[in-house]
C-alpha positions as CSV (number, residue, x, y, z in Angstrom):
1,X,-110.2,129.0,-4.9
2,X,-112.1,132.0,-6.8
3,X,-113.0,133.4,-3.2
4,X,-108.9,133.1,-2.2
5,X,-107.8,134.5,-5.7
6,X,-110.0,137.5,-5.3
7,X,-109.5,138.3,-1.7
8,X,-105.7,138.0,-1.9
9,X,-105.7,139.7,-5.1
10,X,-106.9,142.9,-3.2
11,X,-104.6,145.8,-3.6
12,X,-104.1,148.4,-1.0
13,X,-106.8,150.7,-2.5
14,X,-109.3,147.8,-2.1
15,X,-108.7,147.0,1.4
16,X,-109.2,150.9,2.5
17,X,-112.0,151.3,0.6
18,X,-113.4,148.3,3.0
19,X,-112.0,149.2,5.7
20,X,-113.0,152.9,5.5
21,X,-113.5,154.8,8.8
22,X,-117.4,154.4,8.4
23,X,-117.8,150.7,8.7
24,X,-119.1,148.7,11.1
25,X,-117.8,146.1,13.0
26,X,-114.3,144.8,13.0
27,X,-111.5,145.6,9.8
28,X,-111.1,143.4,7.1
29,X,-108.2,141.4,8.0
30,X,-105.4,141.3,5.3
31,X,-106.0,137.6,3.5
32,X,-103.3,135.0,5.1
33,X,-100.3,134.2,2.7
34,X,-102.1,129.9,3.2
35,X,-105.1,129.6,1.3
36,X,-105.6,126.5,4.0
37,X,-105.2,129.6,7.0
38,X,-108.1,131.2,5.2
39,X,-110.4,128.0,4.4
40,X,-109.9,127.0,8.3
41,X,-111.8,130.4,9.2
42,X,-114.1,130.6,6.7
43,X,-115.5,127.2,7.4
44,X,-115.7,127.5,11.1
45,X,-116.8,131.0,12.0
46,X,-118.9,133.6,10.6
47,X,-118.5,137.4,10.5
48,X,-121.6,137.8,12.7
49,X,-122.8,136.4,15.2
50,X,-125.5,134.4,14.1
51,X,-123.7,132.7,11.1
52,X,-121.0,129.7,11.9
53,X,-119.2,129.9,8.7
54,X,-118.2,132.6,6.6
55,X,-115.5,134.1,8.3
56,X,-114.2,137.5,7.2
57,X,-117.3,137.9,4.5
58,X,-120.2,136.1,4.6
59,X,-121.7,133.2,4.9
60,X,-121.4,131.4,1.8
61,X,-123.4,128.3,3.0
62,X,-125.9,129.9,5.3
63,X,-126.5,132.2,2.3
64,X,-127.3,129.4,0.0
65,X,-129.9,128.0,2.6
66,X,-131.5,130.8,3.2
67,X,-132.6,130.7,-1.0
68,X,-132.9,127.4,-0.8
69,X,-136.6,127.3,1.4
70,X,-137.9,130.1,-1.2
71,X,-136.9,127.7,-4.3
72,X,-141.0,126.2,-4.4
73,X,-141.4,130.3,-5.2
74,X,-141.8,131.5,-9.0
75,X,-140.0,133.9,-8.8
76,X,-136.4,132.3,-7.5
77,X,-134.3,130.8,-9.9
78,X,-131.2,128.9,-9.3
79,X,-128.4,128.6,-11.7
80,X,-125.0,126.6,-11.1
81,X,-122.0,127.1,-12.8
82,X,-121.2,123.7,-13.2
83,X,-124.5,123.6,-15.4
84,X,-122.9,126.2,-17.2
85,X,-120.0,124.8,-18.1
86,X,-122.2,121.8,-19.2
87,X,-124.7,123.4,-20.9
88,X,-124.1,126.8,-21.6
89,X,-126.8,127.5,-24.1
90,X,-129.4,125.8,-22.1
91,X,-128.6,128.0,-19.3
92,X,-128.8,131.1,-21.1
93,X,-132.0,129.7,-22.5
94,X,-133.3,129.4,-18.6
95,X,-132.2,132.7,-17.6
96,X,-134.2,134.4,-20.4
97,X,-137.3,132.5,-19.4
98,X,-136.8,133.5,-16.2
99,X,-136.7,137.3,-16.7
100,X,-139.5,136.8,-18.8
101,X,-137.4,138.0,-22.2
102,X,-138.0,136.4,-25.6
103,X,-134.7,135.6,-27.4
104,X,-134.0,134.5,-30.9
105,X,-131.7,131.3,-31.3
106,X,-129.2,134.0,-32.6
107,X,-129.5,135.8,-29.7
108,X,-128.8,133.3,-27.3
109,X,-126.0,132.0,-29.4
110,X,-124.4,135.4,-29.6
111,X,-125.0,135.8,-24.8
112,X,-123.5,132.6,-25.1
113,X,-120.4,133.5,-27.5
114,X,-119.8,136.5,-25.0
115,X,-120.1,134.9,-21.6
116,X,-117.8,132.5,-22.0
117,X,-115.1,132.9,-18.9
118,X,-112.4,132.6,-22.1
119,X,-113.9,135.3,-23.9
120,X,-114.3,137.5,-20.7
121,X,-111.2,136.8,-19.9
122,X,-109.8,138.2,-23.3
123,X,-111.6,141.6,-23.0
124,X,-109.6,142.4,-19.4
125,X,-106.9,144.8,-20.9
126,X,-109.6,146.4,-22.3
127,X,-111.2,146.6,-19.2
128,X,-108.4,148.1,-17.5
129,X,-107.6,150.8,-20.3
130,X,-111.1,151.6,-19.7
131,X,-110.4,152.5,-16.3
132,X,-113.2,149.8,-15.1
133,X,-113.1,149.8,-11.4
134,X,-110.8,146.3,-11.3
135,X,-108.0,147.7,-12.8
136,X,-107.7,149.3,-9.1
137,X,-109.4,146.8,-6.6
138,X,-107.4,143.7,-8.1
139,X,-103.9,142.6,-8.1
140,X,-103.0,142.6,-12.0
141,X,-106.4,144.3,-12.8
142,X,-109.5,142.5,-14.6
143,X,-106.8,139.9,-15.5
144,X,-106.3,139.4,-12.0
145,X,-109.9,139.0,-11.3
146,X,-110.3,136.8,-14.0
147,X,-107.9,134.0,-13.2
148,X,-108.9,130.5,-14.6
149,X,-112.6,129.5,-14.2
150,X,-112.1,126.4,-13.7
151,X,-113.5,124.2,-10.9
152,X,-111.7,121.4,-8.4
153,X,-108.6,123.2,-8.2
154,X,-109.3,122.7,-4.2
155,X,-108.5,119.2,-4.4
156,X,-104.5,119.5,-4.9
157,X,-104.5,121.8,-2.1
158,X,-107.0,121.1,0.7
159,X,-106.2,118.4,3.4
160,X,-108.6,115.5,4.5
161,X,-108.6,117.0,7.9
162,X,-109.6,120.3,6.1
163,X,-112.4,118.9,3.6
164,X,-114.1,117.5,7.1
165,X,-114.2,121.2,8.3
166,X,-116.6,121.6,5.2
167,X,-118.3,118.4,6.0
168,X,-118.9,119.5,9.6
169,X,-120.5,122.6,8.3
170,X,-122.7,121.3,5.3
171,X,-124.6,119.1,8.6
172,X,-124.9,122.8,11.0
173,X,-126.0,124.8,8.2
174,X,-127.0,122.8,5.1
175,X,-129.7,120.3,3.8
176,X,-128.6,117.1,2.4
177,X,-130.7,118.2,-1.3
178,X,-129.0,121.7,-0.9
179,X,-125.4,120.2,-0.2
180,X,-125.8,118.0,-3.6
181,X,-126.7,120.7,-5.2
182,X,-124.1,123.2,-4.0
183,X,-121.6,121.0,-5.0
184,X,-123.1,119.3,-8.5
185,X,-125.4,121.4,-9.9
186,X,-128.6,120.2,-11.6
187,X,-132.2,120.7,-11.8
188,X,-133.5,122.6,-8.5
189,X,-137.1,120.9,-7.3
């Protein structure tokens, strides 16, 4: 639902700047009016040839995967929003470690204060006085890029028929520990 928000949220000056004479391959198309429309493409064809889902950016799934056999590595870290909205501190705490960076318990409480999607949210009209780049690319600004932050809004809109699209490509392009994880978050092993 972020993905459809954003795309069809693109004003005019966003969809020349992607489709600019220079690009290559094909124009972005203009998102359909049916979030459905654009979840039937994006779950069964990619934007290159070599992906099978994706379709008109990337490859969402295939993207994922191709993290997912470096996660053994030190040096890749995966973070899920839904452990976010769970633990938001905890997160912050990981993410520090990660990069290596000592924080005081201050300090991560104050990242934490200011990443909150709510508190984002409520700095948007400043972000469009600012003349931050949203103010043009999005529909209604940075308040039309920041929309709700929420999760599962999917599931009053998508079809059974639809979710087995996403079924059918979660078996071509994903394994069944990256699948969980995609869709639940948690510890990464």
């Amino acid at each position: 639902m972020s993905f459809y928000n954003h795309y069809s949220r693109y004003t005019d000056v966003a969809m020349s700047m992607m489709n600019a004479p220079d690009i290559v391959g094909e124009p972005l198309p203009p998102c359909p009016e049916d979030p459905r429309e654009l979840w039937e493409s994006w779950m069964t064809r990619g934007w290159f040839k070599w992906e099978s889902e994706g379709y008109p950016f990337w490859a969402n799934l295939g993207h994922t995967a191709s993290y997912w056999e470096y996660r053994h590595l030190p040096n890749f870290h995966f973070f899920h929003y839904n452990d976010m909205l769970d633990d938001h501190a905890g997160v912050v705490s990981r993410m520090a470690e990660a990069a290596n960076f000592e924080i005081t318990l201050e300090d991560r409480d104050r990242i934490v204060a200011r990443t909150t999607f709510d508190h984002v949210k409520s700095k948007a009209k400043e972000m469009d006085a600012s003349g931050d780049p949203r103010a043009v690319v999005f529909k209604g600004g940075a308040e039309g890029f920041f929309f709700r932050g929420t999760n599962g809004r999917w599931r009053d809109m998508l079809t059974e028929g639809d979710l087995e699209l996403y079924e059918q490509a979660k078996v071509r392009v994903l394994t069944p520990e990256c699948s969980k994880w995609l869709e639940e978050g948690g510890p990464v092993y």
